[in-house]
Residue frames as a rotation matrix with the C-alpha (Angstrom) as fourth column:
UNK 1
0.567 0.824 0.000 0.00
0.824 -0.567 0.000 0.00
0.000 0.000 -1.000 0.00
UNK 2
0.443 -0.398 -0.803 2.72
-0.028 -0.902 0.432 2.58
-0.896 -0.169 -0.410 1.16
UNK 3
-0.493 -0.667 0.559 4.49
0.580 0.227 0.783 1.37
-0.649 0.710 0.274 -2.53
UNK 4
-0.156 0.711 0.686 1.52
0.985 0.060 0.163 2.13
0.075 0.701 -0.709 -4.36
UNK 5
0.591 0.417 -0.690 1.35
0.680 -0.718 0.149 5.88
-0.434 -0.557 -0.708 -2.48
UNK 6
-0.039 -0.881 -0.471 4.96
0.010 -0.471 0.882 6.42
-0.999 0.029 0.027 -3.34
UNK 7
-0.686 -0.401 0.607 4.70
0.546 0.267 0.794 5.44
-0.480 0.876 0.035 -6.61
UNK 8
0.502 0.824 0.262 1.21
0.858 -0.512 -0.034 7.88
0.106 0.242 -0.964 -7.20
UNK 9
0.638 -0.129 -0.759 3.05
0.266 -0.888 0.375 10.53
-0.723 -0.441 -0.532 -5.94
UNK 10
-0.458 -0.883 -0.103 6.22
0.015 -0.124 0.992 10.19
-0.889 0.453 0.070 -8.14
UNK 11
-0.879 -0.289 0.378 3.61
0.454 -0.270 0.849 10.21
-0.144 0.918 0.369 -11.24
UNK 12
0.751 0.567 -0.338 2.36
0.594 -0.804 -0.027 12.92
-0.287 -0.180 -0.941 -10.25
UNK 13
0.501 -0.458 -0.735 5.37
0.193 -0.768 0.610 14.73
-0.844 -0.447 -0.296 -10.47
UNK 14
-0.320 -0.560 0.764 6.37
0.562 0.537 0.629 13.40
-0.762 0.631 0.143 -13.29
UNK 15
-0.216 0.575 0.789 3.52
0.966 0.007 0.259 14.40
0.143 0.818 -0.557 -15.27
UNK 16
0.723 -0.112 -0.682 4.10
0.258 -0.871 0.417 18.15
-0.641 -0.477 -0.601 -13.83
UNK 17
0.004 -0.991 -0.133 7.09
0.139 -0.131 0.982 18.28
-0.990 -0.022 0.137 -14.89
UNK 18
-0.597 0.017 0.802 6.39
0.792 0.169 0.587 16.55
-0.125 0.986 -0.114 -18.63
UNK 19
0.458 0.663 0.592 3.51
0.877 -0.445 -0.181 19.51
0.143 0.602 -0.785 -18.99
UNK 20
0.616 -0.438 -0.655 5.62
0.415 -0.526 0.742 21.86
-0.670 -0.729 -0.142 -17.96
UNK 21
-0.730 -0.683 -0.023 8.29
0.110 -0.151 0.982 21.03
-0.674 0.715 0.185 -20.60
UNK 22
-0.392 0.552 0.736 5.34
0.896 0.411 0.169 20.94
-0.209 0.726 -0.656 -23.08
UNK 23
0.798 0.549 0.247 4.32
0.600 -0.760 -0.249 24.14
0.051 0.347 -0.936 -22.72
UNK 24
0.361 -0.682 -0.636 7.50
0.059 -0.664 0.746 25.60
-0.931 -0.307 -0.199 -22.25
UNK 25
-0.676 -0.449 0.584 8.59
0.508 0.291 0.811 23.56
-0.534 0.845 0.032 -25.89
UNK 26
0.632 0.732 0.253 4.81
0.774 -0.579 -0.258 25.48
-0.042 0.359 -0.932 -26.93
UNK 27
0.651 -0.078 -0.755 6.08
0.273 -0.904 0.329 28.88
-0.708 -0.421 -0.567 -26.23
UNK 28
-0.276 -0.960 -0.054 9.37
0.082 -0.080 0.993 28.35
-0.958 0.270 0.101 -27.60
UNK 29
-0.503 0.138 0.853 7.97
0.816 0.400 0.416 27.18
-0.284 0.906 -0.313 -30.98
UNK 30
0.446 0.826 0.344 5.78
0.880 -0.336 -0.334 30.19
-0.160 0.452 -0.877 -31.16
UNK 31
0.658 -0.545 -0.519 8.45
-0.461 -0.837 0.293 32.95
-0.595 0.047 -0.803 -30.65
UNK 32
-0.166 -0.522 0.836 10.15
0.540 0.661 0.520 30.33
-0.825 0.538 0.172 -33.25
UNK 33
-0.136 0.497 0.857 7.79
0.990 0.085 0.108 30.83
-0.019 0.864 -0.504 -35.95
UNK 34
0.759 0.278 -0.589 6.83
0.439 -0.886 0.148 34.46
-0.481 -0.371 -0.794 -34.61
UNK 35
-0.018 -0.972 -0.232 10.52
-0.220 -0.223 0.950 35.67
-0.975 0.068 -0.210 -35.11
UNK 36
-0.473 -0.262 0.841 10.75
0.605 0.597 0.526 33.88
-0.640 0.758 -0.124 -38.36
UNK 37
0.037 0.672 0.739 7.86
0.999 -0.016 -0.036 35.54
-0.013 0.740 -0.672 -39.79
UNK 38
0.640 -0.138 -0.756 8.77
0.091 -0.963 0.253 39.02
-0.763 -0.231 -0.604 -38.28
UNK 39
-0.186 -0.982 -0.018 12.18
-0.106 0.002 0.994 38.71
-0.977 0.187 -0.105 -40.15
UNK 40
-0.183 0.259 0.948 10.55
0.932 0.351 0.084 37.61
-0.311 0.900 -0.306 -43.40
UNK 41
0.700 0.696 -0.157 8.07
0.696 -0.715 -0.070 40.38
-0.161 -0.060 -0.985 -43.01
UNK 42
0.637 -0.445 -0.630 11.35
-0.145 -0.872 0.468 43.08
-0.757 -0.206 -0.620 -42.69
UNK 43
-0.509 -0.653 0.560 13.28
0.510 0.295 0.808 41.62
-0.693 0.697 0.183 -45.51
UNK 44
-0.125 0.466 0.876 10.55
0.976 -0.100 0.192 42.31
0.177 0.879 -0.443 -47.85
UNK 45
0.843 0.074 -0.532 10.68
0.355 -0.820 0.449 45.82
-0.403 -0.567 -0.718 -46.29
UNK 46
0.143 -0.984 -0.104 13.82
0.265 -0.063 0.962 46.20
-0.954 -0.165 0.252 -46.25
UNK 47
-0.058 0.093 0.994 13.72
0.592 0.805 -0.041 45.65
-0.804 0.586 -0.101 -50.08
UNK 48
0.558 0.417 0.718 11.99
0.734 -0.652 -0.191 48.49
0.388 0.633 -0.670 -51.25
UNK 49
-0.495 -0.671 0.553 13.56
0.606 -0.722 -0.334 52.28
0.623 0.169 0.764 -51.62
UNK 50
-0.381 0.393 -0.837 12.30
0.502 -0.672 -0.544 55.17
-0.776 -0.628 0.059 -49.21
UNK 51
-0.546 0.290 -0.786 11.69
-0.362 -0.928 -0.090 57.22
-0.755 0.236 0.611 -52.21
UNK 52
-0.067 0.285 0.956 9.34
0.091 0.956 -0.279 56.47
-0.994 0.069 -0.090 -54.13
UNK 53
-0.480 -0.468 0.743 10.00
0.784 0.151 0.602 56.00
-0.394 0.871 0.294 -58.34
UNK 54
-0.854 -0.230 -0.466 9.94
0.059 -0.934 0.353 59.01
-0.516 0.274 0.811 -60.38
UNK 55
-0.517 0.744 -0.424 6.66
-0.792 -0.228 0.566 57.99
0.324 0.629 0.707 -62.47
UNK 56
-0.088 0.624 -0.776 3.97
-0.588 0.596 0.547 55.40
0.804 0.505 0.315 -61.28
UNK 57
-0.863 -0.473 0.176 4.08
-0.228 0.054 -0.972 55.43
0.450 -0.879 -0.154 -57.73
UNK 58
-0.458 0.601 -0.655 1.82
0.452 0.792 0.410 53.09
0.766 -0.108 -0.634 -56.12
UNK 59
-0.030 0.158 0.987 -0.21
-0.820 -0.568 0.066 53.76
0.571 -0.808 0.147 -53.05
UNK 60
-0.714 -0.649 0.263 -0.13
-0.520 0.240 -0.820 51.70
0.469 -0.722 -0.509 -49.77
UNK 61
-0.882 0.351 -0.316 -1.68
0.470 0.719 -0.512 50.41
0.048 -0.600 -0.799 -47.01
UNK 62
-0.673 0.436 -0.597 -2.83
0.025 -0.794 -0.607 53.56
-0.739 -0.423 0.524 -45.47
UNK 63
-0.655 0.175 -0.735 -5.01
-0.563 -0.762 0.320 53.86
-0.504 0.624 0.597 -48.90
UNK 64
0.337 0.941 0.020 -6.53
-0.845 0.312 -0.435 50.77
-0.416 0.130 0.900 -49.24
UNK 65
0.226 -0.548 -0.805 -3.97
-0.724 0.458 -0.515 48.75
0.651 0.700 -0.293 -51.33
UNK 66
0.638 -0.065 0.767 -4.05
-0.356 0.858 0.369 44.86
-0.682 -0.509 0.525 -49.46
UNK 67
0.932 -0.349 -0.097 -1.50
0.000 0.268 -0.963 43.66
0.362 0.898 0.250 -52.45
UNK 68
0.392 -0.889 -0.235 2.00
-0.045 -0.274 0.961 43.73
-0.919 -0.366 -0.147 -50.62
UNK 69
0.113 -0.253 0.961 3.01
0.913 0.408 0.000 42.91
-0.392 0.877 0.277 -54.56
UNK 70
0.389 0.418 0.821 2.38
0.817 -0.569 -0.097 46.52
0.427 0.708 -0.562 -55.49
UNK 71
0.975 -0.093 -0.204 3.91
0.039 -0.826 0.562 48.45
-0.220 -0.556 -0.802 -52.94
UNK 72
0.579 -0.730 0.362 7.00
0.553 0.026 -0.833 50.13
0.599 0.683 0.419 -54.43
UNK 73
-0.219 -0.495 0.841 8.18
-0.283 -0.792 -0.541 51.90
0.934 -0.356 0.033 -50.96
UNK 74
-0.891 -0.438 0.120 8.93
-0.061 -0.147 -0.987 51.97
0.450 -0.887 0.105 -47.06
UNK 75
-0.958 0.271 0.092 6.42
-0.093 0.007 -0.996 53.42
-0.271 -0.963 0.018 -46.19
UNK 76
-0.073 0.778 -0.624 3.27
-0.530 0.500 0.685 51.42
0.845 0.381 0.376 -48.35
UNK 77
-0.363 0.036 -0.931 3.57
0.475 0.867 -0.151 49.18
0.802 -0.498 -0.331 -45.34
UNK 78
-0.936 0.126 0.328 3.10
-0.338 -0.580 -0.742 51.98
0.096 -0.805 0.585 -42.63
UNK 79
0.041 0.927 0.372 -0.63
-0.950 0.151 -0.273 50.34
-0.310 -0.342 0.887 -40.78
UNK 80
-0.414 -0.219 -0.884 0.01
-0.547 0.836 0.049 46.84
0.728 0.503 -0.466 -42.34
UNK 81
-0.346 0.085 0.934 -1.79
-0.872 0.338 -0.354 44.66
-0.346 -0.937 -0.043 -40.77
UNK 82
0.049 0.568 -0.822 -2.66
-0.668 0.630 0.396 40.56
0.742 0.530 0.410 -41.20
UNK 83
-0.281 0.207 0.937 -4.07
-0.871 0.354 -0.340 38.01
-0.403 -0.912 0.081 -38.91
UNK 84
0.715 0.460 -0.527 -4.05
-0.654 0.707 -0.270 34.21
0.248 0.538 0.806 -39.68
UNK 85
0.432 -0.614 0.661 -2.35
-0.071 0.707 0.704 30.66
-0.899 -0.351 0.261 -39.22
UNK 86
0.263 -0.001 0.965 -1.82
0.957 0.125 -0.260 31.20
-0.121 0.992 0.034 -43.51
UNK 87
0.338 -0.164 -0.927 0.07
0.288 -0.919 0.268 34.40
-0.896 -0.357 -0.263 -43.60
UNK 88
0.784 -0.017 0.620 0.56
0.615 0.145 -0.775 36.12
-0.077 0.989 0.124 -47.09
UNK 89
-0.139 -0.944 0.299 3.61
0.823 0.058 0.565 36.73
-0.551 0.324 0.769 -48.75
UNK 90
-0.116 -0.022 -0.993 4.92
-0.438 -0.896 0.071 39.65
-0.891 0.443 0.094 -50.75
UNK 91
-0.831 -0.238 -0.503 4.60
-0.527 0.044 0.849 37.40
-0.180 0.970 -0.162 -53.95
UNK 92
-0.368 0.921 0.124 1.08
-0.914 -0.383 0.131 36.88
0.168 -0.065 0.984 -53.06
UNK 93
-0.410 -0.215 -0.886 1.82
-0.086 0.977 -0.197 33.32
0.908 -0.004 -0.419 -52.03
UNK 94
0.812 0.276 0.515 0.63
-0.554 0.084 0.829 31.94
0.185 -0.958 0.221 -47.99
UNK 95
-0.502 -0.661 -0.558 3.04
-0.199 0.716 -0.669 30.38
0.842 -0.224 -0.491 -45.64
UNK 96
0.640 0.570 -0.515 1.01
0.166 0.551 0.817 27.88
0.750 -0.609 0.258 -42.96
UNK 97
-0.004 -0.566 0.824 2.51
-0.861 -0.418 -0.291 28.88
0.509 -0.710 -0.486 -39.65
UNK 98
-0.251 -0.278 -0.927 2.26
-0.141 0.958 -0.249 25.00
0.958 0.068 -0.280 -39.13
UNK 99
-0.658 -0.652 0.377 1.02
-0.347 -0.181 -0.920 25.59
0.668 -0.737 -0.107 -35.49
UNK 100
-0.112 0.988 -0.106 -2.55
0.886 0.148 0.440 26.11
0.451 -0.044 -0.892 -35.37
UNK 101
-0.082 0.291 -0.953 -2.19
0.665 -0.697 -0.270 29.20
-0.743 -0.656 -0.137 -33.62
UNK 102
0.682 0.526 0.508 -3.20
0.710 -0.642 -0.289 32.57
0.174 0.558 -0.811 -35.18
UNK 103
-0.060 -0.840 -0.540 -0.81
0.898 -0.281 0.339 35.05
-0.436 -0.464 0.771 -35.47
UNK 104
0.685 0.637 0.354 -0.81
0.728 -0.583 -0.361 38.72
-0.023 0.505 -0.863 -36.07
UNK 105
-0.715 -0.696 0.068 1.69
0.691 -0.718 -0.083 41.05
0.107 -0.013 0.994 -37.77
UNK 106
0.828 0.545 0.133 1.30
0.527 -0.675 -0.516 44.66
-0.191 0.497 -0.846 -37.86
UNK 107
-0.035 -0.743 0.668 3.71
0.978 -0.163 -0.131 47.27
0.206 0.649 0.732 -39.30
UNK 108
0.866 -0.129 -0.483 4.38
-0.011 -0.971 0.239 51.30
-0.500 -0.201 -0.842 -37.92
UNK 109
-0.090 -0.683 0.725 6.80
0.925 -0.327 -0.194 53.11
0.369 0.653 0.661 -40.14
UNK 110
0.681 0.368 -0.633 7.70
0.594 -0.783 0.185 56.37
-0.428 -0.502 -0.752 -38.35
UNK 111
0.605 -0.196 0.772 9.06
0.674 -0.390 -0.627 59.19
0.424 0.900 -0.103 -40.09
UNK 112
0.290 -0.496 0.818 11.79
-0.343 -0.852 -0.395 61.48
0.894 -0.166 -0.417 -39.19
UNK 113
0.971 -0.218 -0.096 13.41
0.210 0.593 0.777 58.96
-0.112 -0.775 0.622 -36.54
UNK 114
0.319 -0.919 0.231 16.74
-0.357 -0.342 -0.869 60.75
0.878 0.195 -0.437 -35.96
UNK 115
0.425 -0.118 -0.897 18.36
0.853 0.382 0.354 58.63
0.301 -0.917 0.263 -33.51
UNK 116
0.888 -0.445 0.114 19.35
-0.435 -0.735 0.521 61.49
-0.148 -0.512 -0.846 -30.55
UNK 117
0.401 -0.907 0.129 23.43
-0.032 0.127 0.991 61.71
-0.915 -0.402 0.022 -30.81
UNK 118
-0.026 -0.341 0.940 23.44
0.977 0.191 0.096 61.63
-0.212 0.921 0.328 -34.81
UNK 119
-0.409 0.357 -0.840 23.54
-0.427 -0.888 -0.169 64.90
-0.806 0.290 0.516 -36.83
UNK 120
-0.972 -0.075 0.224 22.07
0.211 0.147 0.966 65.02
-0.105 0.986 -0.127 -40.34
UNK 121
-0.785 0.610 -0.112 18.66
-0.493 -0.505 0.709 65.46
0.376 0.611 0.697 -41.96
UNK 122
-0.539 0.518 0.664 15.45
-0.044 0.770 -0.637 63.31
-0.841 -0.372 -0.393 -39.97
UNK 123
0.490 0.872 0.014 13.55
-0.598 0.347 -0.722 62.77
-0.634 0.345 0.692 -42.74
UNK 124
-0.086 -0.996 -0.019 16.49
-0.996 0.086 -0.003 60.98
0.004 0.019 -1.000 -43.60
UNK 125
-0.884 -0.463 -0.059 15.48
-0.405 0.824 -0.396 58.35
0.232 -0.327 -0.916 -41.52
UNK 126
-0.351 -0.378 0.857 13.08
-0.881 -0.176 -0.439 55.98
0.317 -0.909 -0.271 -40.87
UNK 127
-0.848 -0.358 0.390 12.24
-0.525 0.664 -0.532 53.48
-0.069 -0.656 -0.751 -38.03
UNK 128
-0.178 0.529 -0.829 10.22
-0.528 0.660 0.534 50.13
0.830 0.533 0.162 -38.72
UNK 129
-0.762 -0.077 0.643 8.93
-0.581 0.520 -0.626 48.40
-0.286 -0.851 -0.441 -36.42
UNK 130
-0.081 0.534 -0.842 7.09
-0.208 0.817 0.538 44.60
0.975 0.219 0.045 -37.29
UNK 131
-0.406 0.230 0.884 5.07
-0.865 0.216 -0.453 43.57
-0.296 -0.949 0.111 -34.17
UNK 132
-0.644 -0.222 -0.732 4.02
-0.410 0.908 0.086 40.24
0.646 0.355 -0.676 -33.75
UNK 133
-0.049 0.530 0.847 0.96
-0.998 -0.052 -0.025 38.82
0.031 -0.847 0.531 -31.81
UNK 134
-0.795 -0.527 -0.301 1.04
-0.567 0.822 0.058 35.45
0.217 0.217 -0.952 -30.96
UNK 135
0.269 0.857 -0.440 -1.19
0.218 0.390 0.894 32.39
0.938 -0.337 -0.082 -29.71
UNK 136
0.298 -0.031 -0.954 -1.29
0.935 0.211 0.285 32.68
0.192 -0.977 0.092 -25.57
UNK 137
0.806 0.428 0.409 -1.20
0.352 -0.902 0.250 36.57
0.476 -0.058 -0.878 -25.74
UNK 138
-0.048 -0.990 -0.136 2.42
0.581 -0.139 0.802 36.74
-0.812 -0.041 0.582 -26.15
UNK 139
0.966 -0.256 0.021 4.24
-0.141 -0.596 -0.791 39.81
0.215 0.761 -0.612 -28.67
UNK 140
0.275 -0.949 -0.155 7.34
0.693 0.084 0.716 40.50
-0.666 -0.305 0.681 -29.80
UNK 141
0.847 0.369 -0.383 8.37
0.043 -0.766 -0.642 43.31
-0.530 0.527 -0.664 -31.72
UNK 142
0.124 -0.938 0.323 11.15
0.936 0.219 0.277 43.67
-0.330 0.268 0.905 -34.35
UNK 143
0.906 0.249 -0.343 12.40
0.067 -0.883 -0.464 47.50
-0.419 0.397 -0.817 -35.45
UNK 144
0.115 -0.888 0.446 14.83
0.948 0.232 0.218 48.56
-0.297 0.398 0.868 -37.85
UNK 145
0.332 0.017 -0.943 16.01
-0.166 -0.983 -0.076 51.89
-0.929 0.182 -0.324 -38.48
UNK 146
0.175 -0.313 0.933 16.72
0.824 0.565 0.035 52.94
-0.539 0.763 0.357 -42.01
UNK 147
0.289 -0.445 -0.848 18.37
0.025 -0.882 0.471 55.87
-0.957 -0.157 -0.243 -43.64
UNK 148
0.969 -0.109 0.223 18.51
0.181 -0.309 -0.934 57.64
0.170 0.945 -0.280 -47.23
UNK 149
0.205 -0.979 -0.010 22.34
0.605 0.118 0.787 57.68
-0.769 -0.167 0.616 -48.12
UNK 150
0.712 -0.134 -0.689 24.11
-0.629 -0.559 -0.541 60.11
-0.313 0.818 -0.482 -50.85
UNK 151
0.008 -0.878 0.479 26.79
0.524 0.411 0.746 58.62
-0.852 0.245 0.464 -53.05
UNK 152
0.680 -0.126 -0.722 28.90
-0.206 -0.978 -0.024 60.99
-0.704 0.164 -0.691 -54.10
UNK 153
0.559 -0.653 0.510 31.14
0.656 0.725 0.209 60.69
-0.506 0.218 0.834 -57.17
């Protein structure tokens, strides 16, 4: 009888423990996939020119434009926002976040982000930031700063 106590007790703990790691290996996987998709999300950013082209300049989020395919600039993305376990791609493709969970970027492009301690022009610059919402009301946020360069010859 006292075997049978000891031996209830130890899987008990056991099986603490195992859900424990399980949801800890959960989490991880979602700031996996999170992260992943942030980074994706700023590449294709990343991609495009602050100014935008001298003839046939597109319009954006802010305007109505859901196409990420069409946006020819920074800040087309400024308000970006998508929410799904099928998240769409700048080449108008989905990529299954394989979790089941639901996951929501959004996108702030702020203008005139002179970091304090720089000199030069702020509209120069600016700062991206890709937020992430996860499943279990977890975020994470990724920001990049970017800056218009001369090259002088």
């Amino acid at each position: 009888m006292i075997a049978s106590v000891v031996l209830a007790v130890a899987v008990i703990g056991i099986s603490w423990t195992l859900a424990a790691s399980y949801q800890q290996s959960e989490v991880r996987g979602n700031k996996t996939t999170a992260l992943s998709l942030a980074q994706q999300l700023m590449e294709e950013i990343a991609s495009k020119p602050m100014d935008p082209p001298s003839s046939g300049d597109h319009a954006g989020w802010s305007a109505g434009v859901t196409n990420r395919s069409l946006y020819d600039t920074i800040d087309d993305y400024n308000g970006y926002s998508d929410v799904s376990s099928a998240l769409p791609m700048g080449d108008a493709t989905t990529i299954d976040a394989g979790d089941g969970g639901a996951y929501t970027r959004t996108v702030t492009v702020t203008s005139n982000a002179l970091p304090s301690g720089l000199t030069g022009t702020s509209s120069d610059f600016l700062l991206v930031t890709v937020t992430i919402s996860m499943p279990q009301h977890q975020s994470m946020s990724l920001s990049q700063l970017f800056t218009r360069a001369a090259i002088l010859r």
